[in-house]
C-alpha positions in Angstrom: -12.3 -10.7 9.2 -9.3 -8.4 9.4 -10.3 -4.4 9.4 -8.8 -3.7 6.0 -11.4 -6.3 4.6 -14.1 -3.6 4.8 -12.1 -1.0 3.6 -14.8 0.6 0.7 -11.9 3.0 -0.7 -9.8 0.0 -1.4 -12.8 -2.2 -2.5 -13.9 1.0 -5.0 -10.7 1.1 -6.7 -10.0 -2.6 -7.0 -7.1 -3.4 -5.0 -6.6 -7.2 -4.5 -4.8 -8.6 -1.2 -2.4 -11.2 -2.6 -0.6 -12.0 0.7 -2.0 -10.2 4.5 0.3 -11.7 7.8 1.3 -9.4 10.2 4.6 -7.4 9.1 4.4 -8.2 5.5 1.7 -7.6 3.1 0.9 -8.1 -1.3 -1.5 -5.8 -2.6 -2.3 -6.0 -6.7 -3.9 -3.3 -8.2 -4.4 -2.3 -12.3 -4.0 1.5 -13.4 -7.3 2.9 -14.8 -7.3 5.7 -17.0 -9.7 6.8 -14.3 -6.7 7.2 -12.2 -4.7 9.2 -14.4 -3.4 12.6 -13.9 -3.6 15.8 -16.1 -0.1 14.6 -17.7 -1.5 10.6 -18.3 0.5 9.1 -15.8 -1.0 7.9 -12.5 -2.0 10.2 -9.8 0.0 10.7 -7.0 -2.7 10.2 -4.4 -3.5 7.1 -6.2 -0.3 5.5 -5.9 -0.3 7.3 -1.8 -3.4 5.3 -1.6 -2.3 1.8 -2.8 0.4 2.1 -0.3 -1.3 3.2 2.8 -3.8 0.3 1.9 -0.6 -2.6 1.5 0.2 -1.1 5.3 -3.0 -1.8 6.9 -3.3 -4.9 5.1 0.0 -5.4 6.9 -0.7 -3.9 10.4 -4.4 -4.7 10.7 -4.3 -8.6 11.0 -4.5 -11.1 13.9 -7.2 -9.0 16.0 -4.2 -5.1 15.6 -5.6 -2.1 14.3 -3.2 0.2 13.6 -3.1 3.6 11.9 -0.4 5.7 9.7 1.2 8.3 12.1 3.3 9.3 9.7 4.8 8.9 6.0 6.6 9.4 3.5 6.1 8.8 -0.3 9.4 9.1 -3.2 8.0 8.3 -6.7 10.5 7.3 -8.6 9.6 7.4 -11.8 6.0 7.7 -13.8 3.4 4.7 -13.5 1.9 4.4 -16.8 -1.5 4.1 -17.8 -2.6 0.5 -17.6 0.2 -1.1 -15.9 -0.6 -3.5 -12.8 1.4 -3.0 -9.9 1.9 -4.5 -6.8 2.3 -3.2 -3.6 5.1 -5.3 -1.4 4.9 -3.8 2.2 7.0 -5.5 4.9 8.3 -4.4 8.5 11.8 -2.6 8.9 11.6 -2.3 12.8 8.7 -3.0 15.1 8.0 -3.4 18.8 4.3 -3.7 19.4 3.3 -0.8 20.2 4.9 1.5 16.4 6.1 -0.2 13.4 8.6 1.4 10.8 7.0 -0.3 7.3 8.7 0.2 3.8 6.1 -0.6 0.9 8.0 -0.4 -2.5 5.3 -0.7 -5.6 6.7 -1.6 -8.8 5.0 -3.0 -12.0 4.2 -6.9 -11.7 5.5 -8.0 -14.8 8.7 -5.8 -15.7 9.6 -5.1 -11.6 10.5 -1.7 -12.7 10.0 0.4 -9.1 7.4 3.5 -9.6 7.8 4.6 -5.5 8.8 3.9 -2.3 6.4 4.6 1.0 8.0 4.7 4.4 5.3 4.6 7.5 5.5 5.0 10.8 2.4 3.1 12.3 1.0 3.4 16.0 -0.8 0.2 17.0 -2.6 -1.7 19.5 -4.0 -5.0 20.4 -8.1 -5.0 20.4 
C-alpha cells in the first residue's frame, strides 16, 4: 500500500485515485455544497487540497515518500457547485532526490481548466 492510501483527509472528502505511477497521477473528486465558499463557488483550500493530494498520489508510489516543499496555486476561473473535477498531475523536471510537478484540475466532462498547481517536492527512497 502506497502512503497516500491512508490519507484520512482525502478519504473524508471523497477523492478517488483514477491513475497513481510515479511522475503522473488522476485524482476525481465531486464538488459538495459542503465545500463551497461564502460566494457559492468552491473553496480555495479545497481546490489547494485536491491538488496537493493528486501530488502525493504522484510522488508517494513504489516504496518514495515525498513531501510539498513548496507551491503555487493560480485559479483560473470559479469551480461551480456540483461539478466533478479531475486532478491530472504529472512531472515537469525530476532527479530523485526534488521533483517540479504541474497538476492542472479542470471539470471532467466540459475540460474547462478551474487552476493550475505548481510543486516543488523533496523526496526520498524508504
Amino acid at each position: 500500500m502506497d502512503s497516500f492510501e491512508n490519507d484520512k483527509f482525502a478519504i473524508l472528502l471523497g477523492f478517488e485515485v483514477l491513475e497513481s505511477r510515479y511522475g503522473k497521477s488522476r485524482v476525481r473528486a465531486k464538488v459538495k455544497d459542503d465545500y463551497l465558499n461564502g460566494v457559492g463557488i468552491t473553496h480555495g483550500g479545497f481546490l489547494y487540497t485536491l491538488a496537493d493530494f493528486a501530488l502525493a498520489a504522484a510522488t508517494n508510489t513504489g516504496g518514495r515518500i515525498a513531501l510539498n516543499s513548496t507551491a503555487t496555486i493560480n485559479y483560473l476561473q470559479p469551480c461551480p457547485a456540483g461539478a466533478v473535477i479531475i486532478a491530472d498531475a504529472s512531472y515537469e523536471f525530476e532527479n530523485g532526490k526534488t521533483a517540479l510537478c504541474i497538476i492542472r484540475i479542470s471539470n471532467e466532462k466540459t475540460g474547462e481548466l478551474y487552476c493550475v498547481f505548481e510543486s516543488r517536492a523533496v523526496m526520498k527512497k524508504i
